[in-house]
MOPAC internal coordinates of N, CA, C and O (Angstrom, degrees):
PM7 1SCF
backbone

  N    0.0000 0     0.00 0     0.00 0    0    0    0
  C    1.4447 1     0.00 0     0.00 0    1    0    0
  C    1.5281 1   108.13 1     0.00 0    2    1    0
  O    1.2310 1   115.25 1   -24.79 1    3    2    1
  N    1.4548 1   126.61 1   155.21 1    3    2    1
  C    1.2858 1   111.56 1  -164.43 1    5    3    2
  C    1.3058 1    93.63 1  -118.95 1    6    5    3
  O    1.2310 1   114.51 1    -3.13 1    7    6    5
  N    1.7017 1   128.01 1   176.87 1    7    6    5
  C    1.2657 1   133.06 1   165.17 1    9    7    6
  C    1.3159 1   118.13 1   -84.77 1   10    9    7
  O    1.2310 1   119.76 1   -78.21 1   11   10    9
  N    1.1756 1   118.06 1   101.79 1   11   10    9
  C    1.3000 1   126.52 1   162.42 1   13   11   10
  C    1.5450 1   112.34 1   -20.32 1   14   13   11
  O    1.2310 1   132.41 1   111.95 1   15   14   13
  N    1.6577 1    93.64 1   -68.05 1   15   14   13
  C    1.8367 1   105.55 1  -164.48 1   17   15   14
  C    1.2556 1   106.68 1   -52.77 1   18   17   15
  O    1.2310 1   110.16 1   162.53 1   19   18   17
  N    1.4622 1   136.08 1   -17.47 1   19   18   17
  C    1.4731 1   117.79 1   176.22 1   21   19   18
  C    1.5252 1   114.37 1  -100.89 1   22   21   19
  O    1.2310 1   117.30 1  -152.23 1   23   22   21
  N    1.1425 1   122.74 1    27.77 1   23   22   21
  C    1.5087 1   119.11 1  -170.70 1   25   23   22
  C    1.7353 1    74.02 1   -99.62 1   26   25   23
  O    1.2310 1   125.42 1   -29.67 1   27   26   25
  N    1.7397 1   107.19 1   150.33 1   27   26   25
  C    1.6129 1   116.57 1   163.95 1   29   27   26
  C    1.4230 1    99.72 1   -79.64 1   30   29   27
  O    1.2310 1   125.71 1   -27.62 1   31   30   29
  N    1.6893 1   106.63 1   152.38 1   31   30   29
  C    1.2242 1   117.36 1  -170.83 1   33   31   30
  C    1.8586 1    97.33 1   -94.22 1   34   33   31
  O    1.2310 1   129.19 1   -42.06 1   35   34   33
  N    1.7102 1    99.89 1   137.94 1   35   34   33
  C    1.4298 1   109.64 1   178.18 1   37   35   34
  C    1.4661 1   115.12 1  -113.04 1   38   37   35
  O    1.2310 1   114.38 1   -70.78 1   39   38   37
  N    1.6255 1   128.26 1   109.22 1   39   38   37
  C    0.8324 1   146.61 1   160.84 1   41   39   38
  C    1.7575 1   115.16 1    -9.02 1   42   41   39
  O    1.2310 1   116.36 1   -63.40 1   43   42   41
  N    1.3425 1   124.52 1   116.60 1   43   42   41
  C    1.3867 1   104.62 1  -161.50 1   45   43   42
  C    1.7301 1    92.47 1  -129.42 1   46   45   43
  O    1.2310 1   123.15 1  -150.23 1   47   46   45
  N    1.7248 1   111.56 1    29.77 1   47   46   45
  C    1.5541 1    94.38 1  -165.78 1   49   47   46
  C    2.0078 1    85.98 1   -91.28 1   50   49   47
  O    1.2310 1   123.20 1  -149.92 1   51   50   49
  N    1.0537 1   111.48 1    30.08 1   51   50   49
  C    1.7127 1    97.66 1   159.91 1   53   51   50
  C    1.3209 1   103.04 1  -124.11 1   54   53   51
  O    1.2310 1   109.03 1    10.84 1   55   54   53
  N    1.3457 1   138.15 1  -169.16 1   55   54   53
  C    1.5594 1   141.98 1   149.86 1   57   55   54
  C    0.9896 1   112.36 1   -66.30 1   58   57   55
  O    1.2310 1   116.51 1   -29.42 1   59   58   57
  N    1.4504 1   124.25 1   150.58 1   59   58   57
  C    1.9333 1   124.76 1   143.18 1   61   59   58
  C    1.1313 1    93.06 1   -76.10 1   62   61   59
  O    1.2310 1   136.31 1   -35.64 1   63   62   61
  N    1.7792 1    86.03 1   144.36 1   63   62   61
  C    1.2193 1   118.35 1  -179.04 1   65   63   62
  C    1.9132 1   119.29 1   -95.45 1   66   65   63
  O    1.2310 1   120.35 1   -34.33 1   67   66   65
  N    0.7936 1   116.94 1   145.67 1   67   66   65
  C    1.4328 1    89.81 1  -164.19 1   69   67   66
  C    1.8602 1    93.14 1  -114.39 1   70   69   67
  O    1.2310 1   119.42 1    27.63 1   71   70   69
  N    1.7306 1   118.71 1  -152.37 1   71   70   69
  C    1.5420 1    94.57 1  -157.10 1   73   71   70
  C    1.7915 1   121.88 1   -88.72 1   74   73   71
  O    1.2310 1   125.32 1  -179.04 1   75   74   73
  N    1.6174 1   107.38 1     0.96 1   75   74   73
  C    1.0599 1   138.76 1  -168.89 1   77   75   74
  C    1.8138 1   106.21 1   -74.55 1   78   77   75
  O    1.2310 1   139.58 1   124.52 1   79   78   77
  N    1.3717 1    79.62 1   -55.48 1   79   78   77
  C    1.8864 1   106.31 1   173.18 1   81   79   78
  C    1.2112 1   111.01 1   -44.85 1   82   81   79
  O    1.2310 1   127.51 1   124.64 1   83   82   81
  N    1.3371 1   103.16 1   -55.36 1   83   82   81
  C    1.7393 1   122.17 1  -169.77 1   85   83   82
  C    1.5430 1   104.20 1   -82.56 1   86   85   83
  O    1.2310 1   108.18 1   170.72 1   87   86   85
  N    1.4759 1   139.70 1    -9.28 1   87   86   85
  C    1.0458 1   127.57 1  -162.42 1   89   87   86
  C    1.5644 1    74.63 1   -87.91 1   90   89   87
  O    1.2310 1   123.50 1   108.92 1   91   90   89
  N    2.0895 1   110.90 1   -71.08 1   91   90   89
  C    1.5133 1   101.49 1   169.38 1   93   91   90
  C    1.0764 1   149.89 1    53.81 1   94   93   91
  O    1.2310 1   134.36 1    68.71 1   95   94   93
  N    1.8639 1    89.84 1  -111.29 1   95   94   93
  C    1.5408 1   117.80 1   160.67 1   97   95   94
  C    1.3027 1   118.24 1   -94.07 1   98   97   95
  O    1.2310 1   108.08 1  -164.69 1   99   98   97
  N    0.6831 1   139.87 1    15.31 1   99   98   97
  C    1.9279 1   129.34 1   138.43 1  101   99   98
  C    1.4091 1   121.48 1  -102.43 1  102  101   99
  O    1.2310 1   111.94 1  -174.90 1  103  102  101
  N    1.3036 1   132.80 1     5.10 1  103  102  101
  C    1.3931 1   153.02 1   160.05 1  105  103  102
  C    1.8024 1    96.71 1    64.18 1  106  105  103
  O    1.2310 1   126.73 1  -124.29 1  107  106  105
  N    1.2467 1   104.67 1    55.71 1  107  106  105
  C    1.5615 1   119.09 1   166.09 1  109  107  106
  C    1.3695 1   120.53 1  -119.16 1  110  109  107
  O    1.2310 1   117.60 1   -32.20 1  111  110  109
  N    1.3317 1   122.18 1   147.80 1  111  110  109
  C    1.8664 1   117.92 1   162.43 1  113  111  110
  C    1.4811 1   117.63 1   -40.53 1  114  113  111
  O    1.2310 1   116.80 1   -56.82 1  115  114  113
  N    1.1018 1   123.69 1   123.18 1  115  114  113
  C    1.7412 1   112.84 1   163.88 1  117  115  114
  C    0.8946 1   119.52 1   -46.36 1  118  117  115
  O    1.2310 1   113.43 1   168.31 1  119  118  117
  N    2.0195 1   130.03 1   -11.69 1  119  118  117
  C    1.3971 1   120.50 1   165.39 1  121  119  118
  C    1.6623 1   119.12 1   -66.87 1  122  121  119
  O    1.2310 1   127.75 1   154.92 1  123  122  121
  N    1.3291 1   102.68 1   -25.08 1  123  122  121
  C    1.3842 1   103.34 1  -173.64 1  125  123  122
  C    1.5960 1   101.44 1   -88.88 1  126  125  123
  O    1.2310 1   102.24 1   158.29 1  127  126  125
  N    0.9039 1   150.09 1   -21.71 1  127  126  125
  C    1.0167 1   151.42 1   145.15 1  129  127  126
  C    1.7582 1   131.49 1   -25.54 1  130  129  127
  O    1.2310 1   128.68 1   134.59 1  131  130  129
  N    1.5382 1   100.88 1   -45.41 1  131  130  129
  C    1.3728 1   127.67 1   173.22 1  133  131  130
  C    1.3388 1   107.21 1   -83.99 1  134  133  131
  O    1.2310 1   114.37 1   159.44 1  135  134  133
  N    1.3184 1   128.27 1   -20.56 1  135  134  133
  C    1.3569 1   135.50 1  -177.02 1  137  135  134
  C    1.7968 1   114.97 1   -95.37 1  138  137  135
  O    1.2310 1   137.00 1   156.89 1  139  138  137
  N    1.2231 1    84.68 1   -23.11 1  139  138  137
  C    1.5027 1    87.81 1  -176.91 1  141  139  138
  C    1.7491 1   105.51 1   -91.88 1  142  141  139
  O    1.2310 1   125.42 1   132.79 1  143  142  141
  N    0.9721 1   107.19 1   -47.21 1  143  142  141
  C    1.7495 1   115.13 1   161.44 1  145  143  142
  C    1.5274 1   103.16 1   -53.15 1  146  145  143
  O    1.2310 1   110.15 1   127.94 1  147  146  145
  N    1.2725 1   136.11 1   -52.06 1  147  146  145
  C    1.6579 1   124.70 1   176.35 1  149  147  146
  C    1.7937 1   108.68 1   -44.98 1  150  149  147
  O    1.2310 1   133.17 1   129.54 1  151  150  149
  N    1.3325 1    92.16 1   -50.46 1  151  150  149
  C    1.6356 1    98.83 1  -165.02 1  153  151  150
  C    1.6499 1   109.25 1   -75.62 1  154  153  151
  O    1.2310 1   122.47 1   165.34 1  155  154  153
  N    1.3314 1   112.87 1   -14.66 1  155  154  153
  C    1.9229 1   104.26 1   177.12 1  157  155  154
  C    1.5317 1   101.66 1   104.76 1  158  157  155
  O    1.2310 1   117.77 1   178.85 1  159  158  157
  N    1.8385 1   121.85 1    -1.15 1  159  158  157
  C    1.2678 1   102.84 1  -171.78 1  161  159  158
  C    1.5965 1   128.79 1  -103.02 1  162  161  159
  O    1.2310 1   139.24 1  -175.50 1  163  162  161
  N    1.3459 1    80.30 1     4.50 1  163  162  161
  C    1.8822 1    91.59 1  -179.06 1  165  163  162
  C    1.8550 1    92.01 1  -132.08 1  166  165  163
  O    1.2310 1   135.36 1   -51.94 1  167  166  165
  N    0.9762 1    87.88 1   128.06 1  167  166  165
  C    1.8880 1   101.57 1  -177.51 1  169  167  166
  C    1.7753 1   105.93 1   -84.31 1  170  169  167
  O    1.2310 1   127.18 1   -54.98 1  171  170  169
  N    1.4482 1   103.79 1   125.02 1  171  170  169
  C    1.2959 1   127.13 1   166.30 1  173  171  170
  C    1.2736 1   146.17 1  -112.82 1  174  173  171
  O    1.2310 1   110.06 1   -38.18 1  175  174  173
  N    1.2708 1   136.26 1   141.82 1  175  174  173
  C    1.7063 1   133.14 1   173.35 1  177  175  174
  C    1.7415 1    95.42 1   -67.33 1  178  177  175
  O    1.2310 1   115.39 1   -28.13 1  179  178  177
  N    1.1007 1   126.34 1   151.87 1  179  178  177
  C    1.3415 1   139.58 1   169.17 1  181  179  178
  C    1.6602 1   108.22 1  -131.91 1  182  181  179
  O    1.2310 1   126.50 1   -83.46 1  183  182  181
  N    1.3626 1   105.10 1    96.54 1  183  182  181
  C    1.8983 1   115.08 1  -177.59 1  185  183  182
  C    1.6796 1    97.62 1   -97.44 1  186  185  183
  O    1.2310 1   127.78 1   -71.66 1  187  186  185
  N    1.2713 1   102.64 1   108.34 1  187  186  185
  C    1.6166 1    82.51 1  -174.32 1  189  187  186
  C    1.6336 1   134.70 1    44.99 1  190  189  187
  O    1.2310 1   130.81 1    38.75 1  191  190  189
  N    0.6269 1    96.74 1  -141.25 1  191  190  189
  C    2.0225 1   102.41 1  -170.77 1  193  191  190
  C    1.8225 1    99.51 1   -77.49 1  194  193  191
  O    1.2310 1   125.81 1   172.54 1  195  194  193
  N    1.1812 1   106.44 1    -7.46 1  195  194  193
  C    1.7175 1   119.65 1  -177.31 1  197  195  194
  C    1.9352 1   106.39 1  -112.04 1  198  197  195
  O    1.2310 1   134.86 1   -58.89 1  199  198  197
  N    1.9357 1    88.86 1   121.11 1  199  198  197
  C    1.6414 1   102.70 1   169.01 1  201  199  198
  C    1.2800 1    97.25 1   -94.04 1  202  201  199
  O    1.2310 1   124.17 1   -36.01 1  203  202  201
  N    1.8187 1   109.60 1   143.99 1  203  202  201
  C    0.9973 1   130.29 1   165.05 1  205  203  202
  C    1.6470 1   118.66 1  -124.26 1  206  205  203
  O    1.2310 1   124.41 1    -8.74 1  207  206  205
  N    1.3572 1   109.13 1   171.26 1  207  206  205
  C    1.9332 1   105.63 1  -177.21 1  209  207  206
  C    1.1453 1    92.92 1  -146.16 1  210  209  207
  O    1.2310 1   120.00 1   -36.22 1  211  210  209
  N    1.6504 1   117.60 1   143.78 1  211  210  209
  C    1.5968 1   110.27 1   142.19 1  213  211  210
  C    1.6211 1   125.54 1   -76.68 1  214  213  211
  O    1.2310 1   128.45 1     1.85 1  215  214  213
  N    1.1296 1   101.34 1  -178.15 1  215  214  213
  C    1.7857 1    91.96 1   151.37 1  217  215  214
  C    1.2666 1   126.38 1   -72.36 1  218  217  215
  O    1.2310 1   124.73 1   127.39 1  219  218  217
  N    1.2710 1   108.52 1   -52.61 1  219  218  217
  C    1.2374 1   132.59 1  -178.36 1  221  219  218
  C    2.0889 1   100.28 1   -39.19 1  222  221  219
  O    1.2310 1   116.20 1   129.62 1  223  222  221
  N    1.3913 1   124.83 1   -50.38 1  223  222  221
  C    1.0923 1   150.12 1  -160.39 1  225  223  222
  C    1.8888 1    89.09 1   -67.77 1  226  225  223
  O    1.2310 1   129.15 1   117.73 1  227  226  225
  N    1.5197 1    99.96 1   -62.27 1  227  226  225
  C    1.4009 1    94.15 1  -160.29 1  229  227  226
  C    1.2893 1   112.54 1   -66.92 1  230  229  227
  O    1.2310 1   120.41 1   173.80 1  231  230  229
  N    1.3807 1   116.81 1    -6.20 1  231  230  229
  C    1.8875 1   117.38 1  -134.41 1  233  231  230
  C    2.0092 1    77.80 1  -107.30 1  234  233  231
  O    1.2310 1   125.65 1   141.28 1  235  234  233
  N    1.3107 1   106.75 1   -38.72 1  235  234  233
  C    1.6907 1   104.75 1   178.06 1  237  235  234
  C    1.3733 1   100.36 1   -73.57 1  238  237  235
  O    1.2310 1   108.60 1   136.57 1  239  238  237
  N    1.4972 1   138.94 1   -43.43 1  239  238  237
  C    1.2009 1   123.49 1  -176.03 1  241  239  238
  C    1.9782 1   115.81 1   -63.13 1  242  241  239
  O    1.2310 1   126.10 1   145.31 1  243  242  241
  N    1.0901 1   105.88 1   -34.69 1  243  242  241
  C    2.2036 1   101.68 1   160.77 1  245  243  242
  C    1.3100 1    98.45 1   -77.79 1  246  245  243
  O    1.2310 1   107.22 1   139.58 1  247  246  245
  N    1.1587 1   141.42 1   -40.42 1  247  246  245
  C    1.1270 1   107.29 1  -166.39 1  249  247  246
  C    2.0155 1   103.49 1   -60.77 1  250  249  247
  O    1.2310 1   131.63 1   134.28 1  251  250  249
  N    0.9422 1    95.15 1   -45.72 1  251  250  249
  C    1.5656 1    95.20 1   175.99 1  253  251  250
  C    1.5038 1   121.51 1   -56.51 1  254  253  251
  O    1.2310 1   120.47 1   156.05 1  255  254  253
  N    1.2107 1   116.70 1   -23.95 1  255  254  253
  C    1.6026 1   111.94 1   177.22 1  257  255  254
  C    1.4809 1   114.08 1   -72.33 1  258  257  255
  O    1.2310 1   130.09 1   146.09 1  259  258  257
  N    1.9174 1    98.15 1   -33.91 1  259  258  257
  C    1.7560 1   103.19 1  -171.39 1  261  259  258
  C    1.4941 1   107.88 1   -86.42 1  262  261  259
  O    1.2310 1   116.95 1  -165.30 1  263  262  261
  N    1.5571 1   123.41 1    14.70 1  263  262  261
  C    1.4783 1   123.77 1   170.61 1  265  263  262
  C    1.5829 1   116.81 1   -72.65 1  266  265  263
  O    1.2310 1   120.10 1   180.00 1  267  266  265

């Protein structure tokens, strides 16, 4: 069983976005989306058998690509 108390707390006053959302707003296929989460290069929530994103999540991950 894991500790709750050390997971960081994630802001939930928007929705998760799920991979459709995220294709969306980064103006990509949802395949690439699923591919990029396979490979480790786009960071995800994992709820069970279901990936999720915030904004907040994706919007730091470009900012990091355009550094």
């Amino acid at each position: 069983m894991s500790n709750l108390t050390s997971l960081p707390a994630l802001p939930l006053d928007q929705p998760l976005l799920n991979a459709n959302d995220a294709a969306g707003l980064l103006a990509v296929r949802p395949s690439w989306i699923y591919e990029a989460v396979r490979s480790g290069q786009l960071p995800c929530l994992r709820i069970g058998r279901h990936i999720r994103f915030t904004r907040a999540m994706l919007e730091a991950w470009l900012a990091e690509q355009c550094s």
